[in-house]
N, C-alpha and C positions, 0 to 999 in steps of 0.2 A: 254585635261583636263576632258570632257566629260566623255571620256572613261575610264579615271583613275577612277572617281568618279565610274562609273559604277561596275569597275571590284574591286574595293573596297566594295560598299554597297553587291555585288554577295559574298564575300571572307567572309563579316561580317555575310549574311544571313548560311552562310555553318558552318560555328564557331558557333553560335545563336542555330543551329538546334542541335550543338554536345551538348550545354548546356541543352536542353530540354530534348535532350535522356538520360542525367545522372538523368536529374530531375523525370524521366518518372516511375522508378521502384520504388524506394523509398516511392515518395508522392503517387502514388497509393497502397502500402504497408499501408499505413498509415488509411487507408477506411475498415472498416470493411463488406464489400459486397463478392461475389465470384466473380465477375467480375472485380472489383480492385484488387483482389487477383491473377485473372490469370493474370490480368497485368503487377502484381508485376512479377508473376514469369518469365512472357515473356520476359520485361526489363530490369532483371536481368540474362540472358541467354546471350552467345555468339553472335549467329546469328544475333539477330536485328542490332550489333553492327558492323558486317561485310558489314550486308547491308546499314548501313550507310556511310563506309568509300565508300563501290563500287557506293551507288547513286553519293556520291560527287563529288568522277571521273568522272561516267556519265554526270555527268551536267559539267563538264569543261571541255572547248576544248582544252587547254595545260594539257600535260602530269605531267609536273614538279608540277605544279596548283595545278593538281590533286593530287599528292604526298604528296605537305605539307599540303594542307587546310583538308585532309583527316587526317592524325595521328594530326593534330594543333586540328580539332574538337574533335576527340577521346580524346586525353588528358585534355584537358577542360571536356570531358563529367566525366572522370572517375575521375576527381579532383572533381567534381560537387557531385559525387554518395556517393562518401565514404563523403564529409564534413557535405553533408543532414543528412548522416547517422551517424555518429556524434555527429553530433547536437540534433538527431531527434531522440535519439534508439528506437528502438522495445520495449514493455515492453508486455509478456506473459499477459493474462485473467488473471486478479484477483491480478495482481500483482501491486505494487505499485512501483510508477515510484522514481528511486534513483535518486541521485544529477548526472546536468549532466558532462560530462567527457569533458576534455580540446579539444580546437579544434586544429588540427595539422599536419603536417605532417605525416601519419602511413605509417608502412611497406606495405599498400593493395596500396597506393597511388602510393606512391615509385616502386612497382614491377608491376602492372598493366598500371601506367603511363608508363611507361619503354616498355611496351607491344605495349603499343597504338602507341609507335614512331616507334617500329623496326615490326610491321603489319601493321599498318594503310598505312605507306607512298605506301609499294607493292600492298595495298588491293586497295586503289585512283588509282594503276595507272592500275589495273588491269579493272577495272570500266570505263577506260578511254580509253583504248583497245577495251572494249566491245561495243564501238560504232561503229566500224567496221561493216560495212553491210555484210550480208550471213554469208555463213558457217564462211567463215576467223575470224567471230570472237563469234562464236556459243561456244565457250567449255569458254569463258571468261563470258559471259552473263551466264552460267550453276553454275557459284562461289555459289553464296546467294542460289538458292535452294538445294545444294548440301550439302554444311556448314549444311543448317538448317535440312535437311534430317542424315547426319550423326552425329550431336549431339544431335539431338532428340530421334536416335534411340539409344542412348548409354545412353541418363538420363533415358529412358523408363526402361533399362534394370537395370539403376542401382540406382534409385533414386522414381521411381514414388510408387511402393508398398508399398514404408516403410513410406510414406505420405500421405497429405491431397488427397481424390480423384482430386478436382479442379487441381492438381499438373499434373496427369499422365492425364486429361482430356485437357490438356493447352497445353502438348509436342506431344501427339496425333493428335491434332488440327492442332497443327503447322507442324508435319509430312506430312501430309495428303494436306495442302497448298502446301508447297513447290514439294511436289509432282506433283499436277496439275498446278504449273510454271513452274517445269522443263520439264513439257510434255508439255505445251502450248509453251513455247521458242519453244522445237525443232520443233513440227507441227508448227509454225508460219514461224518459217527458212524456213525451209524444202517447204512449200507453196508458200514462194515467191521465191526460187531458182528454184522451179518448173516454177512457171509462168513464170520470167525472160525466163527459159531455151526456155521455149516454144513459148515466143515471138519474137526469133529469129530465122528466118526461109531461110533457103536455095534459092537464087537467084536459077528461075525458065528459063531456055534455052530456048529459041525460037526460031524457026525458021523462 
């Protein structure tokens, strides 16, 4: 019973964390600062979203676990994101806020829930792979700075010019991160397969 209880309150905390990432772009959208601003844009990007479903993985020691609590969190987040949003619109400088708009099922919910079940479950379990020690499981742990490395470099290219600087300052940012993770994973591998290699050392003959 212990245990149930355990791996229940662990399944709630993983759910719990997908509602806060829906909540995370939005409500800081809503703050008129640059630093809530890059946060909006941060949270409202793919990446963070990836590495939420691969920590979730990581943190569960079953594979299956990993699968559904991964796309279960996702789809709560992204029911979470569009209903804020919603509820909550954007109203432009100077503009005066209109009557608000019904809350509901939209097509963004509909097609990105849809997302979150047919990625999230492979992204959990790919997460849950990467707890593999050494190499065997270095190209799984490489997922999240990779993601975040190649859609950073493609909103750089297609999205940062024609907006706010904060914008192209925020995917810059995040470029440059995920960079020195994906270099720190493989030096970190690469150092302890070295040491490993090196602490095993060939039985010495004697005469």
């Amino acid at each position: 019973m212990r245990l149930s209880r355990t791996r229940l309150t662990s399944a709630a905390v993983c759910v719990g964390a997908g509602l806060l990432l829906g909540l995370a772009g939005p409500v800081a959208g809503r703050f008129d600062n640059c630093a809530c601003e890059a946060l909006s844009v941060l949270f409202s990007g793919g990446w963070p979203w990836v590495g939420y479903a691969f920590l979730v993985g990581y943190c569960r020691r079953s594979g299956k676990e990993s699968a559904l609590l991964a796309a279960l969190g996702l789809v709560v987040g992204v029911v979470t994101y569009y209903l804020f949003k919603q509820m909550y619109p954007a109203v432009p400088a100077g503009a005066e806020p209109g009557p608000s708009a019904a809350v509901g099922i939209s097509p963004q919910i509909l097609l990105w829930g849809t997302a979150a079940l047919v990625f999230g479950a492979p992204v959990g379990f790919v997460g849950n792979l990467a707890r593999t020690p050494g190499i065997g499981g270095l190209f799984f742990r490489l997922l999240v700075p990779l993601t975040a490395c190649i859609e950073t470099t493609q909103r750089l290219r297609g999205e940062a010019d024609a907006q706010h600087p904060v914008l192209g300052f925020t995917w810059a940012a995040s470029r440059a991160a995920a960079c020195v993770a994906g270099a720190w994973i493989v030096g970190h591998t690469a150092w302890r397969w070295w040491r490993g290699r090196g602490g095993v050392r060939a039985p010495v003959d004697r005469v």
